[in-house]
C-alpha distance (Angstrom), angle and dihedral (degrees) to the residues before:
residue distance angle dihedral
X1 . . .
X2 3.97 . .
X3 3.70 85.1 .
X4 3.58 98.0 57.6
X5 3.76 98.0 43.9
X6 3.90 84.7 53.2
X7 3.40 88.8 54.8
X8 3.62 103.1 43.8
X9 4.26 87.9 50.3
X10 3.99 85.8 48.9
X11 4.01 93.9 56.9
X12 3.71 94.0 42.1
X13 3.39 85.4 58.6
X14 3.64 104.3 45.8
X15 3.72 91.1 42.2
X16 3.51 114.5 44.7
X17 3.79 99.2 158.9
X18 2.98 137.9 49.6
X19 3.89 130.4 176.7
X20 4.05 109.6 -117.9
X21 3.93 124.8 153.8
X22 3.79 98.2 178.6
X23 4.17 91.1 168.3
X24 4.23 91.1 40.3
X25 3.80 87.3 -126.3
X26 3.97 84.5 137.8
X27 3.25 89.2 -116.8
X28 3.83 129.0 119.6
X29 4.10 111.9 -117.8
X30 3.60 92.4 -167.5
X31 3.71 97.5 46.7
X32 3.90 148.5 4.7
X33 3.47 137.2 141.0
X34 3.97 116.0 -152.6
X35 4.18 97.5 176.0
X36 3.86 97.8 36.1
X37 3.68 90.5 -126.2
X38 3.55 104.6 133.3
X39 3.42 105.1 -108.0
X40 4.20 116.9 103.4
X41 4.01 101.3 -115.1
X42 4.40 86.8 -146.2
X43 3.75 89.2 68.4
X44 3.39 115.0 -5.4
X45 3.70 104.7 -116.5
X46 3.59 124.9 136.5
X47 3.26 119.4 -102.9
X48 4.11 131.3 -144.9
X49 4.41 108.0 -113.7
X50 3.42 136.8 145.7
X51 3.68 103.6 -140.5
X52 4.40 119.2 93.7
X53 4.16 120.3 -126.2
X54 3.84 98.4 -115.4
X55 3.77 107.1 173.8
X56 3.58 105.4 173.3
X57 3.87 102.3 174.3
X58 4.07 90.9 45.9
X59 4.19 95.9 -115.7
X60 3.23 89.6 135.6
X61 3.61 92.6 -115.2
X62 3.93 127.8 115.4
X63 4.04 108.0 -108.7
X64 3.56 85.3 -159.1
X65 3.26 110.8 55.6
X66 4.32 146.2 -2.2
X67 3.50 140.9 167.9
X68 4.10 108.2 -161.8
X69 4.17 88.9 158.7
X70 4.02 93.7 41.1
X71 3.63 91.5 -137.9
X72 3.96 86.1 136.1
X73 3.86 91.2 -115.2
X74 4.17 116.8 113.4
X75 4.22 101.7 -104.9
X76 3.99 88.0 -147.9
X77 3.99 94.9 54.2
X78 3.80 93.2 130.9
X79 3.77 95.0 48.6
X80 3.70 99.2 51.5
X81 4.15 112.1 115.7
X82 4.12 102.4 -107.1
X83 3.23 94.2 -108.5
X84 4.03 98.4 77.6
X85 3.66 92.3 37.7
X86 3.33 104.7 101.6
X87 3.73 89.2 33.9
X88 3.97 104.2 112.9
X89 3.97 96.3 -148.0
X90 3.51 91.4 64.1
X91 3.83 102.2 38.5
X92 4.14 89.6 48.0
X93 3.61 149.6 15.6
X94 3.64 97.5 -118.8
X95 4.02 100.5 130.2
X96 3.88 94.5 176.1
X97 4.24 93.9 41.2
X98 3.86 96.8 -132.5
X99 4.02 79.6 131.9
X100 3.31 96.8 -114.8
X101 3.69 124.5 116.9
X102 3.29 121.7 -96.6
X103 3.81 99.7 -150.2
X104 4.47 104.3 34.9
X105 3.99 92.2 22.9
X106 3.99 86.1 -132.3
X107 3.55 110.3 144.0
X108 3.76 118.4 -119.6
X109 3.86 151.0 -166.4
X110 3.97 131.7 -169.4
X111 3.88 84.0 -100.6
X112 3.86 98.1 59.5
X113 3.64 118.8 17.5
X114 3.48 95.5 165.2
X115 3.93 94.2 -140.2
X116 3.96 80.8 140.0
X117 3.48 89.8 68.2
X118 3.57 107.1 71.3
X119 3.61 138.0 24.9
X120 4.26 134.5 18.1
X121 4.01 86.7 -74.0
X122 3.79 120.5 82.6
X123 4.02 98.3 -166.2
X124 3.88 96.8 -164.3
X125 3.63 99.7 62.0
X126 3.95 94.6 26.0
X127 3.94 90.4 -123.0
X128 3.78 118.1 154.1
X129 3.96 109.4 -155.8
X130 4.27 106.4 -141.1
X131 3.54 85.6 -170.3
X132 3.51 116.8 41.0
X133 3.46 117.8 -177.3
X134 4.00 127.7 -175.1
X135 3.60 105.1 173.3
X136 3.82 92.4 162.9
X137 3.84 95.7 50.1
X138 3.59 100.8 -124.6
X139 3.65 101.6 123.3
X140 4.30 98.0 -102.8
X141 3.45 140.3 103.1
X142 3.69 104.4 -94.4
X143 3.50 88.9 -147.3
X144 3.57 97.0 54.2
X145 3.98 86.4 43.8
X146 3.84 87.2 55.8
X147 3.68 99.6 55.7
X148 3.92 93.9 42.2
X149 4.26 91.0 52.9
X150 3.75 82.8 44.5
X151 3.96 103.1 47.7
X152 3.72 130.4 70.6
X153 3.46 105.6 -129.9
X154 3.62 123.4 -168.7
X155 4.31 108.3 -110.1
X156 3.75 90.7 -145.7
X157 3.82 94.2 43.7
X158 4.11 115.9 112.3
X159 4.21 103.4 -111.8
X160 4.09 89.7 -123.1
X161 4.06 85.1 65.2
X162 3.97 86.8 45.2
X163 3.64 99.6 47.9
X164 3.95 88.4 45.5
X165 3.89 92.2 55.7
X166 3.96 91.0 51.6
X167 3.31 100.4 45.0
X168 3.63 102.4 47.7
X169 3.71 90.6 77.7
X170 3.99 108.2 122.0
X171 3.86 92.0 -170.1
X172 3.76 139.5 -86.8
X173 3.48 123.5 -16.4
């Protein structure tokens, strides 16, 4: 019994997060972090990260770095100045860099962060879905879903170039 209680404190320690959507809101109930300040907006506990609140035009809102979906992945990944784009602690939350995430425990590369995958906010293009839908209940936008399983894309392709082709549909024609 000792040994069991021991190792349930243990993995609530070493995973914190976890990604869960139990209303398919797209939207993390475990975890999010609108202002990019740190501090988890479910329960308002501090959380460990590797990326600095910079708010230059005094919002209130990191410049650097937010996570309105909790997915793990920055929201404002296009928008960041070049310099800090291939810098991992404000791409990810992975605070010890074993490039996994921090918040779904998917593993990751620059090429395929999977911020697509879960939540309203699709991080590689910068699209914000009003009306996210998850019909099938595994955390993504159907819609986005749809046009991946009905695309070709190109195995050796970077995701940025695949997410662009998808999402550059305007509608039917």
């Amino acid at each position: 019994m000792k040994i069991l209680c021991y190792l349930i404190l243990i993995y609530g320690l070493t995973f914190n997060f976890t990604y869960k959507d139990d209303n398919y809101d797209g939207i993390n109930d475990t975890f999010h972090d609108y202002n990019g300040n740190g501090i988890n907006d479910v329960d308002s506990i501090a959380y460990k990260h590797n990326f600095k609140f910079i708010d230059n035009d005094l919002d209130g809102i990191n410049d650097l770095f937010r996570d309105q979906d909790g997915d793990g992945v920055n929201d404002i990944l296009i928008y960041l100045p070049d310099s800090l784009k291939n810098k991992i602690s404000y791409i990810i939350l992975d605070y010890n860099n074993d490039h996994m995430n921090d918040i779904t425990g998917q593993y990751y590369n620059l090429y395929n962060l999977n911020g697509y995958r879960y939540g309203f906010v699709c991080e590689e293009t910068g699209k914000i879905f009003r009306n996210f839908k998850d019909k099938n209940k595994n955390y993504m936008n159907d819609r986005t879903e749809y046009r991946m399983k009905h695309r070709d894309f190109d195995r050796n392709e970077s995701l940025f170039r695949k997410m662009n082709r998808f999402t550059r549909h305007k509608g039917k024609r």
